[in-house]
N, CA and C of each residue as an Amber inpcrd file, in Angstrom:
protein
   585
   0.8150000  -1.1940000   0.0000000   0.0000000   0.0000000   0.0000000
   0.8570000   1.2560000   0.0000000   1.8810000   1.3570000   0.9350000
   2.6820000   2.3780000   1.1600000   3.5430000   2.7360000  -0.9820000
   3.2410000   2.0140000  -0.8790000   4.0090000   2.4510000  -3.1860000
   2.9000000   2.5020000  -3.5020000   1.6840000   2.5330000  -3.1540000
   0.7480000   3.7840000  -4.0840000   0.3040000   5.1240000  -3.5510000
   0.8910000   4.9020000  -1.8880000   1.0640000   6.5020000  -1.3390000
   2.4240000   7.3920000  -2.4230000   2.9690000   6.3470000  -2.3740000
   4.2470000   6.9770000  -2.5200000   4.3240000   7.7000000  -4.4150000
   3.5310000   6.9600000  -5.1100000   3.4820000   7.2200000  -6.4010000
   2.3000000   7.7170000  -6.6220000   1.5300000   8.2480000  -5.7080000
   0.5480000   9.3290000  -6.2140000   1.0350000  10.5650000  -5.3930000
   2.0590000  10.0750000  -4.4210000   2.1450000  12.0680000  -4.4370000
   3.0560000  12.2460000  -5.2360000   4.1820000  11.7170000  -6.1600000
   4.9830000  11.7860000  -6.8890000   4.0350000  12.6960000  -8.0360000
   3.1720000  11.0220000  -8.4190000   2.5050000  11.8710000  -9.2840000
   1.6350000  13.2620000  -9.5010000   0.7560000  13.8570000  -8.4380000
   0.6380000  15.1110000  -8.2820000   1.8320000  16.2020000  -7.9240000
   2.7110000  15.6600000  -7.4090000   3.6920000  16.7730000  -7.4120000
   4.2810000  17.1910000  -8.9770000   4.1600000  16.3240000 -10.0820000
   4.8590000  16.3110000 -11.2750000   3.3010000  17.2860000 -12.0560000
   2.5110000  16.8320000 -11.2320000   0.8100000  17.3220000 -12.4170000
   1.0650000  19.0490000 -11.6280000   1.4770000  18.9880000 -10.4820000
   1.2330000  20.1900000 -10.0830000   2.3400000  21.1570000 -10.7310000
   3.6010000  20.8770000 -11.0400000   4.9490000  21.3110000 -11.0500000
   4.2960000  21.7110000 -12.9760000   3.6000000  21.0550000 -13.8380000
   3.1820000  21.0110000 -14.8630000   2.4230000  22.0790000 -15.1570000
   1.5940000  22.3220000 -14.2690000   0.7220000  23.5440000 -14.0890000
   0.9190000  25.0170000 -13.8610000   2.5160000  24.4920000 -13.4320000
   3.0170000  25.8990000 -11.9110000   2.1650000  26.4800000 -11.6480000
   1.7770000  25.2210000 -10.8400000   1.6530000  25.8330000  -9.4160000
   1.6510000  24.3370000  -8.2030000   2.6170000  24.7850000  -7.7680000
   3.3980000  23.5800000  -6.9430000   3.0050000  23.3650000  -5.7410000
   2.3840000  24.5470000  -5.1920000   1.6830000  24.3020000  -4.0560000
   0.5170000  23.3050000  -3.9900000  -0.3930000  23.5600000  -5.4920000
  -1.1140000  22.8280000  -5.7070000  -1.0350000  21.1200000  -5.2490000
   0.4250000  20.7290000  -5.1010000   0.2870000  19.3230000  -5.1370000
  -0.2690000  19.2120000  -3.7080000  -0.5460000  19.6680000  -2.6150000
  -0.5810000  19.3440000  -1.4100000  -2.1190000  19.4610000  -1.3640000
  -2.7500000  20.2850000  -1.6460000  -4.7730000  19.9090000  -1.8340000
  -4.8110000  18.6390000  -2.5360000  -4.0320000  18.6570000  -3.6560000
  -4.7800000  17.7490000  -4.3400000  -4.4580000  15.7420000  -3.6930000
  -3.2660000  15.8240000  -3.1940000  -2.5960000  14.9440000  -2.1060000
  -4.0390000  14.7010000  -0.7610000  -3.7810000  15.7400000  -0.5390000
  -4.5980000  16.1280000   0.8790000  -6.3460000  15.1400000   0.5020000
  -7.0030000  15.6730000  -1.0440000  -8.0130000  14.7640000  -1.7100000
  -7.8570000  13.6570000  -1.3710000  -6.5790000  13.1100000  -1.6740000
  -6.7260000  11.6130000  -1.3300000  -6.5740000  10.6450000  -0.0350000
  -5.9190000  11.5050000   0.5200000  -6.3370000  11.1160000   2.1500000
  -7.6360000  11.1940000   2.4730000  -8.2620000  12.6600000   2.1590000
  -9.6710000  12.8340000   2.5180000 -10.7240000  11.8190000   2.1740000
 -10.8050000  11.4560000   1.1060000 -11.4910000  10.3990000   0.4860000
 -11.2250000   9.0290000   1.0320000 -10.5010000   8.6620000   1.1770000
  -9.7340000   7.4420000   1.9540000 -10.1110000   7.3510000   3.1020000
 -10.0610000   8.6320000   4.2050000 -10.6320000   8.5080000   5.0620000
 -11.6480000   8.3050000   5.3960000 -12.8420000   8.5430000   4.4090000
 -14.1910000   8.8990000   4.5490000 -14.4790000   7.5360000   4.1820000
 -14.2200000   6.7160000   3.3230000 -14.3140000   5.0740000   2.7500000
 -14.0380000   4.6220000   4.1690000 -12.6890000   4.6090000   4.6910000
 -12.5190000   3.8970000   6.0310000 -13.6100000   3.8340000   7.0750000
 -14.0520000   5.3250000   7.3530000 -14.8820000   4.9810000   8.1900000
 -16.2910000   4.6230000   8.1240000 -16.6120000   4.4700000   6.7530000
 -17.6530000   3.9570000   6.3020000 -17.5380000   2.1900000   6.1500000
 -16.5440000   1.7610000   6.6240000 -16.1920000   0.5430000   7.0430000
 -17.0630000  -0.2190000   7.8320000 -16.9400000   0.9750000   9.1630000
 -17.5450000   0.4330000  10.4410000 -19.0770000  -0.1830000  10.1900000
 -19.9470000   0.3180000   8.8740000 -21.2520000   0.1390000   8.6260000
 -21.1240000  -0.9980000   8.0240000 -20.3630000  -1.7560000   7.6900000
 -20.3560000  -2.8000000   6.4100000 -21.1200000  -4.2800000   7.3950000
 -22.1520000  -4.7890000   6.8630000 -22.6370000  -6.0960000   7.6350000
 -21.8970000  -7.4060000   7.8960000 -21.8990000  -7.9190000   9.4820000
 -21.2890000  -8.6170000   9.1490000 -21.3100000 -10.0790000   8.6170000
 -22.2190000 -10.4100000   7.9230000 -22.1040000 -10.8740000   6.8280000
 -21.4750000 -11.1620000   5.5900000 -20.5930000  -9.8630000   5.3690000
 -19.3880000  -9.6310000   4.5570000 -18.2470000 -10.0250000   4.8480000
 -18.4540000 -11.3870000   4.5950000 -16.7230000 -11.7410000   5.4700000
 -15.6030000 -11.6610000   5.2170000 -14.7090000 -11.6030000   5.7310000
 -13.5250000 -11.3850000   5.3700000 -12.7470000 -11.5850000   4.2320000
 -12.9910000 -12.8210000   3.8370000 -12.5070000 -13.1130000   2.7570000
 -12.8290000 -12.4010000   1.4180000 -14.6100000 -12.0920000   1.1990000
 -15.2940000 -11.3740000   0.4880000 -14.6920000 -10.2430000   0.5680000
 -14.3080000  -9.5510000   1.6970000 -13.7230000  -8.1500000   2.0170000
 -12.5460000  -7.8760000   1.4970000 -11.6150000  -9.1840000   1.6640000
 -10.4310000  -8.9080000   0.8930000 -10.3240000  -8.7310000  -0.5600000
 -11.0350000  -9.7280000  -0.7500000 -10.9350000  -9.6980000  -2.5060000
 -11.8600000  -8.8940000  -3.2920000 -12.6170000  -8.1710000  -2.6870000
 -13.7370000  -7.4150000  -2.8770000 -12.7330000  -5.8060000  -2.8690000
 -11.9990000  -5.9560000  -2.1080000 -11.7750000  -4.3220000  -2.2560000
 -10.4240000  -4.1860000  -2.3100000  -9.8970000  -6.0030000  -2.9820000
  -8.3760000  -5.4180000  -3.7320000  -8.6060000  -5.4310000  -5.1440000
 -10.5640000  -6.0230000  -5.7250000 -10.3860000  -5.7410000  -7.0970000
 -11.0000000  -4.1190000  -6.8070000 -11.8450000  -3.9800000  -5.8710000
 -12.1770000  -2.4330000  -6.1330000 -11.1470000  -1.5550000  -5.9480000
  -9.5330000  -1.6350000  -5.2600000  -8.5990000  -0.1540000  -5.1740000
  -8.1440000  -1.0450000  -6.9310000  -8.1850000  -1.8500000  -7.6420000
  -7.3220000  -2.1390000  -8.9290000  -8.5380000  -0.9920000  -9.6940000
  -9.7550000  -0.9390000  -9.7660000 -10.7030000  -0.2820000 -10.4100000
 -10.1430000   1.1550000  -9.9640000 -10.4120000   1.5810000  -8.6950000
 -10.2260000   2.7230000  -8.2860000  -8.5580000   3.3110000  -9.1380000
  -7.7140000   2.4730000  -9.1770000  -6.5040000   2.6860000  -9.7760000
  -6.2050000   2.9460000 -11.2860000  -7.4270000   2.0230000 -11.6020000
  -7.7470000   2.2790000 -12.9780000  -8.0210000   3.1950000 -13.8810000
  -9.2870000   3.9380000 -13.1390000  -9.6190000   5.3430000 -12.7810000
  -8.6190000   6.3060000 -12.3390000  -7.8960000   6.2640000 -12.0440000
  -6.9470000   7.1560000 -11.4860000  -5.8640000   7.1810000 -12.5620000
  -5.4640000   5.9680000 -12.8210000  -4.2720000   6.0490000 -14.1680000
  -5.2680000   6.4160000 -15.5620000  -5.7140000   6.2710000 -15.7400000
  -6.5290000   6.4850000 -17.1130000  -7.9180000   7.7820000 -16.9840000
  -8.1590000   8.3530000 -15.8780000  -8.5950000   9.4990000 -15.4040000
  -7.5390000  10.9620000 -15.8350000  -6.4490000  10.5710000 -15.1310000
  -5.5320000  11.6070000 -15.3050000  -5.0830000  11.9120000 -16.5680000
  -5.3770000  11.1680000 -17.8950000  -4.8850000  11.1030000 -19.2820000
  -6.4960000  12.0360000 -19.4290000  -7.1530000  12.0290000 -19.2820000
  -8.6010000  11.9270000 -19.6590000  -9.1150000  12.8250000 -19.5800000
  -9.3840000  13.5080000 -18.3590000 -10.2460000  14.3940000 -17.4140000
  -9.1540000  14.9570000 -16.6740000  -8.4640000  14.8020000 -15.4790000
  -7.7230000  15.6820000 -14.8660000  -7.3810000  15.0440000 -13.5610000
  -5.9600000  15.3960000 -13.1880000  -5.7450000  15.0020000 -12.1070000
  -6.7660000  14.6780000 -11.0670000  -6.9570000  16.2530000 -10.2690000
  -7.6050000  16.1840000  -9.0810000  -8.7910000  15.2480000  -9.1720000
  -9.5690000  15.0470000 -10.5090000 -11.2490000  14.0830000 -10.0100000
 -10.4820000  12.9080000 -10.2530000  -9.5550000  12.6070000 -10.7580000
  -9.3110000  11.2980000 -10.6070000  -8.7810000  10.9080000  -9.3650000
  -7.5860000  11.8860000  -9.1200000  -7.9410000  11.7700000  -7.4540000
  -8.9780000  11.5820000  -6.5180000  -9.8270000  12.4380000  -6.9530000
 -10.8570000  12.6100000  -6.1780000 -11.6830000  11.1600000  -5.9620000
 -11.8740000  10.6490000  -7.1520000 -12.4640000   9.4520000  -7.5620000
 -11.5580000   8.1610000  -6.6520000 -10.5370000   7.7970000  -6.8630000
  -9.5140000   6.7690000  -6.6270000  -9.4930000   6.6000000  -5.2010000
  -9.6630000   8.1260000  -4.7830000  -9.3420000   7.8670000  -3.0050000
  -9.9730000   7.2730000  -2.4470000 -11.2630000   6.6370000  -2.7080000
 -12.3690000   6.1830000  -1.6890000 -12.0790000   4.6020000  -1.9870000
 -11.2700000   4.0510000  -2.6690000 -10.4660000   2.6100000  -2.6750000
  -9.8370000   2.0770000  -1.9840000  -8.9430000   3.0820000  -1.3120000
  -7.4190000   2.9090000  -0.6790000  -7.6750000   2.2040000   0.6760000
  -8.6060000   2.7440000   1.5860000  -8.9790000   2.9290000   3.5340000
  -9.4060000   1.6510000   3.3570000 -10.5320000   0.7510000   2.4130000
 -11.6950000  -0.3530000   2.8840000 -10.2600000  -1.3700000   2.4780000
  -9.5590000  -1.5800000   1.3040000  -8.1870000  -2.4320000   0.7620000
  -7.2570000  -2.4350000   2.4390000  -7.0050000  -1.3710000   2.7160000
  -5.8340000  -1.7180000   3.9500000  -6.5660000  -1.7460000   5.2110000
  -7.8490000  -1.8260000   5.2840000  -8.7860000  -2.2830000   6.7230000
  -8.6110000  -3.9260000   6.7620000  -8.5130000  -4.1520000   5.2510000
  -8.9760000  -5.4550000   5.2400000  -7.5170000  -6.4930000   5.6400000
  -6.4520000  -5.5500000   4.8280000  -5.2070000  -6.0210000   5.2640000
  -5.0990000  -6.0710000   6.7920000  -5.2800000  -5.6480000   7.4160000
  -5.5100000  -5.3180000   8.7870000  -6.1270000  -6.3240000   9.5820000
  -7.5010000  -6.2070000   8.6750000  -8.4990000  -7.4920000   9.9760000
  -7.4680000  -8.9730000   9.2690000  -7.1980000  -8.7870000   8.2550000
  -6.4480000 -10.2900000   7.9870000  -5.0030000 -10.5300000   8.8510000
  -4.3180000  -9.6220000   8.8260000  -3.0220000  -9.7400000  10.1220000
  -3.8390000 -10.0330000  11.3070000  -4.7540000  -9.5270000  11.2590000
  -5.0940000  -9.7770000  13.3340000  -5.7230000 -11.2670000  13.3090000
  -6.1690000 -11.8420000  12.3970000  -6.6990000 -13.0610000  12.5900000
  -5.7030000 -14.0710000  12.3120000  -4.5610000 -13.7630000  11.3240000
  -3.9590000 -14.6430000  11.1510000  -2.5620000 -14.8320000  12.3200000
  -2.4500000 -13.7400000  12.7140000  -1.5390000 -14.1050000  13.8870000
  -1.9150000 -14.1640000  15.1290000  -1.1040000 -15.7610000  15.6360000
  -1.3240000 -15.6440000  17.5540000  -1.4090000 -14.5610000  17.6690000
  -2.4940000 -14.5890000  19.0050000  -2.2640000 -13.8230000  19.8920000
  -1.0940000 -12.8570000  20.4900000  -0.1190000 -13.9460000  20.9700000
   1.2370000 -13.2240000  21.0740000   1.7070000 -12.7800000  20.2510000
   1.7880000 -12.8040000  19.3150000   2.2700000 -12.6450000  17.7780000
   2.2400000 -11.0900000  17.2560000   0.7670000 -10.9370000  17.5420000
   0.0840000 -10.0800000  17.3320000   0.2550000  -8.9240000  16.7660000
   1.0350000  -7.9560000  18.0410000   1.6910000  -6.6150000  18.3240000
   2.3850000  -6.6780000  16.8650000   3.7050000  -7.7870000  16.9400000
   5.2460000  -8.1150000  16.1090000   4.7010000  -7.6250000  14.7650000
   3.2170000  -8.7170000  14.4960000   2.9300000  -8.8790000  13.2650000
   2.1470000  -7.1290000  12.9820000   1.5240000  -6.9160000  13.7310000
   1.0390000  -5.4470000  12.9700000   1.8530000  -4.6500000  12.5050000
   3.0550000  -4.5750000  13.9030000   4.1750000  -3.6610000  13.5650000
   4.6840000  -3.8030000  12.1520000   5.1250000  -4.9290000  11.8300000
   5.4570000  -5.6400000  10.6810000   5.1010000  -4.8380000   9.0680000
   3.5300000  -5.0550000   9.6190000   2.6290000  -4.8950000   8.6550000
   2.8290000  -3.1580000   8.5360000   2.6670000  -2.2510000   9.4680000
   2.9450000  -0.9300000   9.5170000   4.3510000  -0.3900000   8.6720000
   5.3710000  -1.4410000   8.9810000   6.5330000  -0.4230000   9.0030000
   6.7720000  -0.6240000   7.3920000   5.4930000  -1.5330000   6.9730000
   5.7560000  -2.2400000   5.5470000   5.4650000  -0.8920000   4.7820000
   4.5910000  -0.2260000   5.3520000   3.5490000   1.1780000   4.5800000
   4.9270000   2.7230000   4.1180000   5.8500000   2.8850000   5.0840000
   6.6140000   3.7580000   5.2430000   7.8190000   3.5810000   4.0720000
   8.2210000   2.3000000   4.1090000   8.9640000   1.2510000   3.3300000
   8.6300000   1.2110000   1.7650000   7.0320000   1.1070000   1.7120000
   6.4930000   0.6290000   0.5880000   6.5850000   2.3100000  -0.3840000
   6.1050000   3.5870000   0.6970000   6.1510000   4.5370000   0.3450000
   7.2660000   5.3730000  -0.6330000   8.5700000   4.8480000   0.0740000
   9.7030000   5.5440000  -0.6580000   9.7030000   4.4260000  -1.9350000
   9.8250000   3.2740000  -1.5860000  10.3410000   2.5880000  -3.2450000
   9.2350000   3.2830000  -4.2380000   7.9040000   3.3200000  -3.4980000
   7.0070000   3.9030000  -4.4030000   7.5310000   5.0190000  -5.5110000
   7.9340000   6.0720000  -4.2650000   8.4930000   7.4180000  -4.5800000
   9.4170000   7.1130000  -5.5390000  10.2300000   6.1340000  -5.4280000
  11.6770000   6.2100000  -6.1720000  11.5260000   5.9810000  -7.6000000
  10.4040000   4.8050000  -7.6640000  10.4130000   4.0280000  -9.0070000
   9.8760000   4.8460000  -9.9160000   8.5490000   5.2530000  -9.1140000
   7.6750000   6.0670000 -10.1290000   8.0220000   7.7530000 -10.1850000
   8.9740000   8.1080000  -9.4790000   9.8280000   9.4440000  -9.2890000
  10.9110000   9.2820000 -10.8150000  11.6850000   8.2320000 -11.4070000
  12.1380000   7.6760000 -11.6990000  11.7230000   7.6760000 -13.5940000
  10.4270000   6.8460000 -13.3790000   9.4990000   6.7240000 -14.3240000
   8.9390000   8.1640000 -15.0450000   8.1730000   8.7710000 -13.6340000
   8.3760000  10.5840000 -13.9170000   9.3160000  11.1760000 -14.9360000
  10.5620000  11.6920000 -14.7700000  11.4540000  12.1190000 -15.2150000
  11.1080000  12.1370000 -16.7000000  11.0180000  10.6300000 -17.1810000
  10.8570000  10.4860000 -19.2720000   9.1670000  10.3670000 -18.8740000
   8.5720000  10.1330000 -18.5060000   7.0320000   9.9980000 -18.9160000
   5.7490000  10.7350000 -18.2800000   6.1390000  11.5820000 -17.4660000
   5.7380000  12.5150000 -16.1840000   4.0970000  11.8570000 -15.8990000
   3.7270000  12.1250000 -15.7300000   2.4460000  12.1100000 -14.5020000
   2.1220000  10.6740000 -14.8860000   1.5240000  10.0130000 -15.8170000
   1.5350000   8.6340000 -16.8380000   2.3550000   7.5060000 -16.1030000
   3.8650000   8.1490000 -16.0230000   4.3490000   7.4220000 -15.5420000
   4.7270000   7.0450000 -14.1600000   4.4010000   8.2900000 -13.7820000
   4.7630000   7.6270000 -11.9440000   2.8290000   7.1670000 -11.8200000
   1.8400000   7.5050000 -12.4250000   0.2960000   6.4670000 -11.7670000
   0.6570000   5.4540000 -12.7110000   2.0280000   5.0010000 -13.6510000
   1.8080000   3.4700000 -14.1850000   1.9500000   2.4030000 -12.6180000
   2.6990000   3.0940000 -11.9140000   3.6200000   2.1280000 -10.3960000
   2.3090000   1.8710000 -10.0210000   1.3730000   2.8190000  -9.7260000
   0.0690000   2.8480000  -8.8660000  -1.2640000   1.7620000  -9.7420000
  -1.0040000   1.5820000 -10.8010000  -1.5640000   0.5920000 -11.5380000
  -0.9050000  -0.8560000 -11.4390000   0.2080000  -0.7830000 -11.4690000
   1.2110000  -2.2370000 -11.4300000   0.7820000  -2.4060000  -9.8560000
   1.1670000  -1.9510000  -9.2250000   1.0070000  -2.0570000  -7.3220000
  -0.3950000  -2.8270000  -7.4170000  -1.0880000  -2.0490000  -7.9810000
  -2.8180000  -2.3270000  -7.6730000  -3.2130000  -3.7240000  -7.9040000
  -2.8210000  -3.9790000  -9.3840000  -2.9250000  -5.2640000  -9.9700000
  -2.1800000  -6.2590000  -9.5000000  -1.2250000  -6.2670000  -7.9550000
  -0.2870000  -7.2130000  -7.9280000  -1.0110000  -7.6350000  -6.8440000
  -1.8150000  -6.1900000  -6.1630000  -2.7170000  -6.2970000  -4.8920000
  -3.6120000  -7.3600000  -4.8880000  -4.0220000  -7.1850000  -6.0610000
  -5.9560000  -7.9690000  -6.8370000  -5.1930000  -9.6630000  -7.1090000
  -3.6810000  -9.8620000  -7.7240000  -3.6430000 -10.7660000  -8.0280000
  -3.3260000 -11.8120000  -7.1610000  -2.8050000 -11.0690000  -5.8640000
  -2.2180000 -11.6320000  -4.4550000  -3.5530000 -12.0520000  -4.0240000
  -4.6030000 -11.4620000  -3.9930000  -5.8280000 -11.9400000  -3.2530000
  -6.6260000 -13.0220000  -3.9270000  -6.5440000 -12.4550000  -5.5220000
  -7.4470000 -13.5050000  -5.3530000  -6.6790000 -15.0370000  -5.8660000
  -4.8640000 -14.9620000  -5.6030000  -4.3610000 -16.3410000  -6.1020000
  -4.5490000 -17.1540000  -4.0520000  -4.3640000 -15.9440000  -3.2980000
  -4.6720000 -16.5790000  -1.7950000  -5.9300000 -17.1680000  -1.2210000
  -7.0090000 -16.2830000  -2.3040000  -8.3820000 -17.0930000  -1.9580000
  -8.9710000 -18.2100000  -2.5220000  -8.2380000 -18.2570000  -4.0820000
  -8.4740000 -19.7310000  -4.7700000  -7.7860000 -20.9550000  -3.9570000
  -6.5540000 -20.5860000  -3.5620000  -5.3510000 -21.2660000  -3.3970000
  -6.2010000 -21.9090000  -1.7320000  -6.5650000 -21.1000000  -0.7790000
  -7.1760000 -21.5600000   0.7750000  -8.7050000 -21.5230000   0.6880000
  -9.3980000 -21.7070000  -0.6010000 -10.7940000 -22.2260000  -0.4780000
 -11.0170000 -23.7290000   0.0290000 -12.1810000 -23.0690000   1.1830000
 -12.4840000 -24.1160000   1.8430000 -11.1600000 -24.3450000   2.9030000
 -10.2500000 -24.2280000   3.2340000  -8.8840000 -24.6300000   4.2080000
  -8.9280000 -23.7110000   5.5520000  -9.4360000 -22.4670000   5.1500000
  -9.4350000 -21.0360000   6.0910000  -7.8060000 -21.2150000   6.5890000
  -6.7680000 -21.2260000   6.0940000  -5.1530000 -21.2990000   6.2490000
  -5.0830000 -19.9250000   6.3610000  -5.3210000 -19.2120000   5.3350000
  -4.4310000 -18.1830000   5.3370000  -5.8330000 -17.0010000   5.4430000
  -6.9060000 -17.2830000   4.8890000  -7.9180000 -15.8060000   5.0870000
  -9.0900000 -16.2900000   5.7300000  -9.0980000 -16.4390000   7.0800000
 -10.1670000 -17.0290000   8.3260000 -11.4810000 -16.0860000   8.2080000
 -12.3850000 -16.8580000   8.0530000 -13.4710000 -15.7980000   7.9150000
 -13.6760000 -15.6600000   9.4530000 -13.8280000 -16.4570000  10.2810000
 -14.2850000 -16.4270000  11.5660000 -13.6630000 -15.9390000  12.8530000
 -13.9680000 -14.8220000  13.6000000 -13.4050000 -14.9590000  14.4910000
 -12.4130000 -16.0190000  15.2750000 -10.8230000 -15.8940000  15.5160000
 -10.2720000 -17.1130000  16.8980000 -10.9660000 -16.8260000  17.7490000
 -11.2130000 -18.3760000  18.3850000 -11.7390000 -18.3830000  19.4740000
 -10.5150000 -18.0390000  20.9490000 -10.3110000 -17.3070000  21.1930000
  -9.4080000 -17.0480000  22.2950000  -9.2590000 -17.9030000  23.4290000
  -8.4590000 -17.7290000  24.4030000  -8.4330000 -18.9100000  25.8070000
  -8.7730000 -17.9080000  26.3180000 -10.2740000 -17.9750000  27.2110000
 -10.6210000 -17.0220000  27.8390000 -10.9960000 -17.2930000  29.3350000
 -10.9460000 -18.7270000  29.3590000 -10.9360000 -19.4470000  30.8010000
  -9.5850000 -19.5320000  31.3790000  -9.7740000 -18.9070000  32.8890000
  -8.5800000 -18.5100000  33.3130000  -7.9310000 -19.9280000  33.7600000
  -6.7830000 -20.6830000  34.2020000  -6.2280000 -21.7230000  34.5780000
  -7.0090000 -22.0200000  35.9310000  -7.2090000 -22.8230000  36.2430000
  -7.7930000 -23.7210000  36.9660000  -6.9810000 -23.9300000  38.5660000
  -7.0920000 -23.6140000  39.3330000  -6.5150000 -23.4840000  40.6510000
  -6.0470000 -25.0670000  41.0420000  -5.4290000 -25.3120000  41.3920000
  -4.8840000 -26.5220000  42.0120000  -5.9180000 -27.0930000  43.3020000
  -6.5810000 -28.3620000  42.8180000  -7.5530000 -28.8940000  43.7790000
  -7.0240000 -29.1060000  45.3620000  -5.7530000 -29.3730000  45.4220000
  -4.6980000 -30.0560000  46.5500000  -4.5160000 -29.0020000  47.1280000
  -4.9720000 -28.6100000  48.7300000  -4.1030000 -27.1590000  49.4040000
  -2.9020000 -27.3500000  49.3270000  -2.8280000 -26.0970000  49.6160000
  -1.1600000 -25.7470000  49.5290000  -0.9380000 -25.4180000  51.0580000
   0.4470000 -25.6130000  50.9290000   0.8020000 -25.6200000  52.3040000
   1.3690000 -24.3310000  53.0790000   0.8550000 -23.7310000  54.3160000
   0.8740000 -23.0120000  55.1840000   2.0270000 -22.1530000  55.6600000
   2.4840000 -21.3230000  55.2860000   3.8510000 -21.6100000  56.2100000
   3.4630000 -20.1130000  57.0400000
C-alpha cells in the first residue's frame, strides 16, 4: 500500500509542477487522504455478513478499479477528479489487510505482526516514490500512476491467487473470528501448604 502513497504524491507533485503551481500538489494529495478517510470509516457500517474473505478480494479488485480510474482518469479528465475518484479505494483495501493480520496471527504474535505490517507502509512509500519518481522524469504524470496501476494489480492478483489457493482450508484468510483462551487456569484442587 505504502508504493501507491508513494506514487501518487509523486505523481501530483509532477501534475502540479506542470501547471506551476506547486503548491497545488498538497490539496490535491490532501483529496486523497480525505477520500480514503471517509471510505474507512464507512467501514464500520459494512454487515457482518461480509466476510472477510469477500472483504479482501472485494476491495483489492475495487482499489485495482479505483486505480484504474486514477491512471486512465488523469490522461482523460484531470488530475484532481481522478484523485478525487480513486481515493475512496485505498482505507476499505488496507482495513482489510488489517483485519487479515489480526486473525492470522497468535495472539502473542500479534503486536510483532502489525508492527510488521505498519513499518511495511513507510517502506512501501519511498520505493514507491523512487520508481515512479524515476518513471516521472521520461514519462511525467503517466508514468509515476503506471507504479500505482502495477502495485494495484499485484494487490488484486495476491488476493485472489490466496483465496483460490485456501478455499475451503481457512489457512491463510479465516473468515471467523479465533476463538481465544478465555478461561482462566484452573486453581490446584490439593491445598497448599501453610507456612
Amino acid at each position: 500500500m505504502g508504493a501507491i502513497f508513494g506514487a501518487v504524491q509523486t505523481a501530483v507533485t509532477v501534475y502540479a509542477n506542470s501547471i506551476d503551481k506547486p503548491g497545488a500538489s498538497g490539496l490535491v494529495y490532501a483529496e486523497f487522504g480525505i477520500g480514503s478517510a471517509l471510505a474507512g470509516a464507512a467501514c464500520a457500517w459494512l454487515p457482518s455478513r461480509f466476510t472477510l474473505r469477500a472483504r479482501y478480494v472485494s476491495f483489492a479488485a475495487t482499489l485495482f478499479a479505483g486505480m484504474l480510474v486514477l491512471f486512465l482518469g488523469a490522461q482523460l479528465v484531470s488530475v484532481p477528479a481522478a484523485v478525487a475518484v480513486a481515493s475512496f479505494t485505498v482505507a476499505p483495501y488496507m482495513i482489510s489487510l488489517y483485519a487479515l493480520t489480526e486473525r492470522l496471527a497468535p495472539t502473542e504474535r500479534a503486536a510483532v505482526a502489525m508492527t510488521i505490517l505498519c513499518a511495511g507502509g513507510p517502506l512501501g512509500t519511498a520505493a514507491g516514490q523512487a520508481v515512479s519518481g524515476n518513471l516521472a522524469q521520461s514519462h511525467g504524470v503517466e508514468g509515476a500512476l503506471l507504479v500505482v496501476l502495477i502495485v494495484a494489480t499485484s494487490a488484486l492478483l495476491l488476493a485472489l491467487s490466496a483465496s483460490l489457493a485456501d478455499r475451503k482450508r481457512n489457512i491463510w484468510i479465516i473468515d471467523a473470528e479465533p476463538v481465544k483462551n478465555l478461561v482462566a487456569p484452573q486453581a490446584s484442587e490439593q491445598p497448599q501448604n501453610a507456612h
